[in-house]
C-alpha positions in Angstrom: -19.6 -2.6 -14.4 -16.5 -2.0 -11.9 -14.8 -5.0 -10.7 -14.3 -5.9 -6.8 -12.0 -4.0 -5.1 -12.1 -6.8 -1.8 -12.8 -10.4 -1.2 -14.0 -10.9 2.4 -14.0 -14.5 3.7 -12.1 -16.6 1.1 -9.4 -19.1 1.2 -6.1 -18.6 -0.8 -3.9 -21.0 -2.7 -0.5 -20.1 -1.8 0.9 -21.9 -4.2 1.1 -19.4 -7.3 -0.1 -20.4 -11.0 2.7 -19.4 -13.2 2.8 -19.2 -16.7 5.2 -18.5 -19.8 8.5 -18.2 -17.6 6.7 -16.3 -15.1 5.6 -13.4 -17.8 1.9 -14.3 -16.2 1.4 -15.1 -12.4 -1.7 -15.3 -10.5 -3.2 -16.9 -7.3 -6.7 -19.2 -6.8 -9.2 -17.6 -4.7 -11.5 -20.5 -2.7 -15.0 -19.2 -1.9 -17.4 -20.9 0.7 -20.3 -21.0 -2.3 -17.4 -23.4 -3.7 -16.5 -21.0 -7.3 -13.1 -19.7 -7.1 -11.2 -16.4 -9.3 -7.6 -15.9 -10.0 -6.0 -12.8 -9.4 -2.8 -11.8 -11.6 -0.6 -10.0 -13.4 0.6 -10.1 -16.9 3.6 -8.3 -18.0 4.6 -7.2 -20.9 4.1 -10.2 -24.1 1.9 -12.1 -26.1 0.1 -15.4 -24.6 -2.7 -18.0 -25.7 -5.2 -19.7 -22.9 -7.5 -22.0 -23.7 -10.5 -22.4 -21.2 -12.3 -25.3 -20.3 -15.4 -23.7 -18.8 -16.6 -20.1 -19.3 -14.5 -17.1 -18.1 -14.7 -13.4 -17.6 -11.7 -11.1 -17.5 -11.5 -8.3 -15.3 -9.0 -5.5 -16.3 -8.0 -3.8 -12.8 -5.2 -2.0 -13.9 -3.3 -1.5 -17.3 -4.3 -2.5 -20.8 -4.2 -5.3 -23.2 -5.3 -6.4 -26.7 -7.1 -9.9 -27.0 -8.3 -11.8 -29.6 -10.8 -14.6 -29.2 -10.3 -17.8 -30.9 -12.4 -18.4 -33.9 -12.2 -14.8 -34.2 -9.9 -12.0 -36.3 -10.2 -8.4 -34.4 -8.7 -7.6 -31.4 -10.4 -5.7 -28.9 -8.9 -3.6 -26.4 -9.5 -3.4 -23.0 -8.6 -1.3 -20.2 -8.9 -1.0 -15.8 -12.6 -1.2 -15.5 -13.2 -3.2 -18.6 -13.6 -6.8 -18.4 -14.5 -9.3 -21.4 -15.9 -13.1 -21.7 -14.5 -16.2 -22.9 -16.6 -19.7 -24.1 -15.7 -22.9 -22.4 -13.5 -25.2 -24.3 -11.9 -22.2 -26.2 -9.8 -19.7 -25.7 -8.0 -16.2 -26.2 -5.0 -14.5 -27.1 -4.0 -11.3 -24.5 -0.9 -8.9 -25.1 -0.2 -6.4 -23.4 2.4 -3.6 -24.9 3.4 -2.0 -22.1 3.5 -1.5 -18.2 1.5 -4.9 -16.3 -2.2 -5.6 -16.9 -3.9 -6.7 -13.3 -7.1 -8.6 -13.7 -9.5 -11.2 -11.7 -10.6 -13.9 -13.6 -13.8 -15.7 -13.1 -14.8 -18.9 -13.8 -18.7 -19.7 -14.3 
């Protein structure tokens, strides 16, 4: 499944979400059905979210390794790709080189 390449008709946060010292930045999208995505960057690291509800990652540019909680293997992912993670848990992402872009949605 490829991801979105457009929102049409959305509302924007302005004010940026940054995380780890700025390593990871996104921005909330608002839609009028009332869900909302973030759209960031990650460069080059490893971080740990934990998720209160339900989330799917999708990869729109560069790659990363992530590792769910409660879990061992990583799993790679690249643009195109996208993976899930459980409410109230959570995931480990790195990316080795270059800046992973992704949209995050939230179920």
């Amino acid at each position: 499944m490829s991801h979105p390449t457009r929102f049409d008709a959305v509302s924007v946060v302005t004010k940026a979400n940054v995380y780890f010292d700025g390593r990871v930045v996104s921005h909330t999208v608002l839609f009028d059905d009332q869900s909302k995505k973030t759209l960031g960057l990650i460069y080059p690291g490893s971080y740990h979210f934990g998720t209160n509800e339900p989330e799917r990652m999708d990869i729109v540019a560069g790659q990363c390794t992530v590792v769910l909680d409660g879990e061992s293997d990583s799993v790679t992912h690249t643009a195109g790709g996208s993976f899930k993670v459980p409410g109230n848990s959570g995931f480990t992402i790195t990316v080795s080189e270059g800046v992973v872009e992704y949209i995050c949605s939230f179920s």
